[in-house]
C-alpha positions in Angstrom: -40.8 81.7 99.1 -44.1 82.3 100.8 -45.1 79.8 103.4 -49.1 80.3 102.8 -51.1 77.2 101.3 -51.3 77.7 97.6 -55.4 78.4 96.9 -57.3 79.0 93.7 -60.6 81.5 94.4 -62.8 82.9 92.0 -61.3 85.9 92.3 -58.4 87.8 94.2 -59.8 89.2 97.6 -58.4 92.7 96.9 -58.7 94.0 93.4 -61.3 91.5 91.8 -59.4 90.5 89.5 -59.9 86.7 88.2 -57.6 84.1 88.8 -57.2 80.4 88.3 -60.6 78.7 89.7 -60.1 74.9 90.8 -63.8 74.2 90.7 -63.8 74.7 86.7 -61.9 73.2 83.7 -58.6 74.4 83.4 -56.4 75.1 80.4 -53.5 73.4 79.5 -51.1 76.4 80.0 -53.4 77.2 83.5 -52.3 73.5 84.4 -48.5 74.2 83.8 -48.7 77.4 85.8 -50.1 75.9 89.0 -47.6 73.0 88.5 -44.7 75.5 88.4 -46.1 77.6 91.1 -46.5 74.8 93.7 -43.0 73.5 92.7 -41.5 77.3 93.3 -43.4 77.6 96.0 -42.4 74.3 98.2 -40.0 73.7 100.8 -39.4 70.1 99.9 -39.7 68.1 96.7 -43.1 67.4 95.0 -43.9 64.1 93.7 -46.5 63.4 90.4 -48.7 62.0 92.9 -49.2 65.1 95.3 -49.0 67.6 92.5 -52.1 65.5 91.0 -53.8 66.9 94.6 -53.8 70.3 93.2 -56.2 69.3 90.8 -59.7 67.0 90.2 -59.1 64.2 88.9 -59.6 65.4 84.9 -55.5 65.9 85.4 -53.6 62.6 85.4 -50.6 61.8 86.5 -49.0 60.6 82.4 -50.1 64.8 81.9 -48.1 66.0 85.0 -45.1 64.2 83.8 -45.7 65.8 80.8 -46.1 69.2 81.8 -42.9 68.8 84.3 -41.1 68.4 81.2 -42.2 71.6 79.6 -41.9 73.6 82.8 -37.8 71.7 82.9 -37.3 72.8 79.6 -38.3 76.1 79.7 -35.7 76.5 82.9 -33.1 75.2 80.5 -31.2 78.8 80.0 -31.9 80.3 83.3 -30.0 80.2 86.4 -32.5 77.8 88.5 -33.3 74.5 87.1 -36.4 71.9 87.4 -34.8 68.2 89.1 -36.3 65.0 89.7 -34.6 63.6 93.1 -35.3 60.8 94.8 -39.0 61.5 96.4 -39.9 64.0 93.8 -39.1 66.9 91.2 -37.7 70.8 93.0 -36.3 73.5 91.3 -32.9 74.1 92.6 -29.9 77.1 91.7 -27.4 75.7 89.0 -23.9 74.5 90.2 -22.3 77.5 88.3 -24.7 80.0 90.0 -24.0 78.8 93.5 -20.6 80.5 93.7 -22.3 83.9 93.3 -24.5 83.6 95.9 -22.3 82.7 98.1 -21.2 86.3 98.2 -24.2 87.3 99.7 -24.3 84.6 102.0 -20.6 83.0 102.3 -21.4 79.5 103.4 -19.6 77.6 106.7 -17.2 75.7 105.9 -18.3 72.0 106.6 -16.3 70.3 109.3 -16.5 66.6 109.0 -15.1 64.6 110.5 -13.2 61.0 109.4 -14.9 59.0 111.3 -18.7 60.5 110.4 -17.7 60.5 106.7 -15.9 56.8 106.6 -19.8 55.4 108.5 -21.8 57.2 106.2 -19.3 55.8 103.2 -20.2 52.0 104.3 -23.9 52.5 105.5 -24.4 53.9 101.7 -22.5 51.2 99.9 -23.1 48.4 102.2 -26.6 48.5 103.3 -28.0 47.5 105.3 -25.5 46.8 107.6 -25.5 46.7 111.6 -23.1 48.8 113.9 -20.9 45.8 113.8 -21.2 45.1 110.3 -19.3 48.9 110.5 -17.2 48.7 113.0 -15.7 45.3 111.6 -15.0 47.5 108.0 -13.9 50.1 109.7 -11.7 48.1 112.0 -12.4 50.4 115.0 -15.7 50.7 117.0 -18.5 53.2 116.1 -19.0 55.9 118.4 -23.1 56.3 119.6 -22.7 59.8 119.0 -21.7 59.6 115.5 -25.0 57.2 114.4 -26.8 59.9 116.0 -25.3 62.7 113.9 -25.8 60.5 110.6 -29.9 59.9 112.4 -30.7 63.5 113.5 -29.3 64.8 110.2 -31.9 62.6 108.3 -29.3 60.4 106.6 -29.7 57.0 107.9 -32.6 55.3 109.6 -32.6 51.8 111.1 -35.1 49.6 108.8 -35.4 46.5 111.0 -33.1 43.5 112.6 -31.0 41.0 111.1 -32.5 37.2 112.3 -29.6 36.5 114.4 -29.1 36.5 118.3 -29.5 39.9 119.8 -31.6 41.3 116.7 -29.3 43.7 115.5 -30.9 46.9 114.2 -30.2 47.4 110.5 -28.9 50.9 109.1 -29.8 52.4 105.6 -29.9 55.4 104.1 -33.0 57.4 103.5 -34.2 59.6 100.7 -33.6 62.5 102.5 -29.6 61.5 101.8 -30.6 61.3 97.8 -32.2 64.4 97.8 -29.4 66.3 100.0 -27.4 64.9 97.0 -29.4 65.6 94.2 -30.1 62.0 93.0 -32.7 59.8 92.7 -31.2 56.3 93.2 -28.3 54.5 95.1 -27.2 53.7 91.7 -26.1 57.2 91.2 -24.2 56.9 93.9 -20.6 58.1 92.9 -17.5 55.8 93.7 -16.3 55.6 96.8 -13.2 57.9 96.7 -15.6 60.9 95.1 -18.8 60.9 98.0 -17.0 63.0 100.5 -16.2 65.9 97.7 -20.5 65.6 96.1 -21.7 66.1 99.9 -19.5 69.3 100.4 -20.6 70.4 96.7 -24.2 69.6 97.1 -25.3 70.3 101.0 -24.6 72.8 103.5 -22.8 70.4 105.5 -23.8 68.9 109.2 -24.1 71.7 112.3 -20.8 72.1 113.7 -22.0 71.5 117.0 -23.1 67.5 116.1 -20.1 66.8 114.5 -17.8 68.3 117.2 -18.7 65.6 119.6 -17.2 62.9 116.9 -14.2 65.1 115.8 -11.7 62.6 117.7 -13.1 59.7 116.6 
């Protein structure tokens, strides 16, 4: 996709010919096209809120949810499909298209390891929780490097101190972990047992080189 800001002008620079105009009332079907054009044309998800931006204010946001609809419906039969994740909608490649492209692009093979997988297991299900709360569950202690991975990755964030001596930082996971999943709510969590298989189905996995350091954990 292109990485130019989306803009609406009277007309197109090079051949005059006219385009959508943001200064003047738009038609419904003008609305859903800019909607599905700034979804295609995003690098991360879209919320109702910043697709109203696109628009003056005769566009509200019960309309946008409305026309996100349409626009997911009308993806219904194609290989690409319209999601809502956790901090907004994205249009995404279906699960049985995936296995195609990955002949044109084979994937690496994720390498993580136990002990990145078994923190990020009890910082989702336990949160928040400190490094001791962890290390107490796991029975072992928690490696700095391996909080840093889970951190740099965008996975867990600390989200204040529990109110006992030392002020312990708290651990949580973030939204960028529900939308690296493809939900939109801890509740969709999957059980315990099934988390490490949806990571390696729905993201590209952590760099080898962070998760090297924590292999012998």
């Amino acid at each position: 996709m292109s990485d130019r800001p989306i803009q609406f002008n009277r007309s197109d620079p090079d051949d005059g010919k006219p385009v959508v105009s943001a200064s003047n009332a738009l038609m419904p079907q003008q609305i859903k096209q800019v909607i599905e054009t700034a979804l295609l044309a995003a690098q991360e998800p879209l919320s109702t809120a910043m697709l109203r931006k696109l628009f003056d204010s005769q566009v509200e946001s019960k309309q946008i949810s409305s026309y996100l609809e349409e626009i997911r419906k009308d993806w219904t039969d194609k290989g690409i499909e319209l999601v809502r994740v956790a901090s907004g909608w994205r249009f995404q490649v279906k699960a049985e298209m995936q296995p195609f492209l990955n002949r044109l692009n084979p994937p690496k093979t994720p390498r993580y390891s136990r002990a990145v997988m078994e923190t990020l297991a009890i910082i989702a299900y336990y949160q928040p929780v400190t490094r001791g709360d962890i290390e107490e569950i796991r029975g072992i202690s928690v490696s700095s490097s391996i909080l840093k991975t889970l951190t740099a990755r965008g996975w867990v964030d600390q989200v204040g101190h529990r109110n006992v001596p030392g002020k312990p930082a708290l651990l949580a996971t973030t939204q960028q972990f529900l939308n690296d999943l493809g939900i939109r709510a801890l509740e969709e969590l999957p059980p315990l047992e099934e988390l490490g298989t949806l990571i390696d189905t729905e993201v590209n996995g952590i760099e080898e080189s962070e998760v090297e350091s924590s292999t012998n954990e």
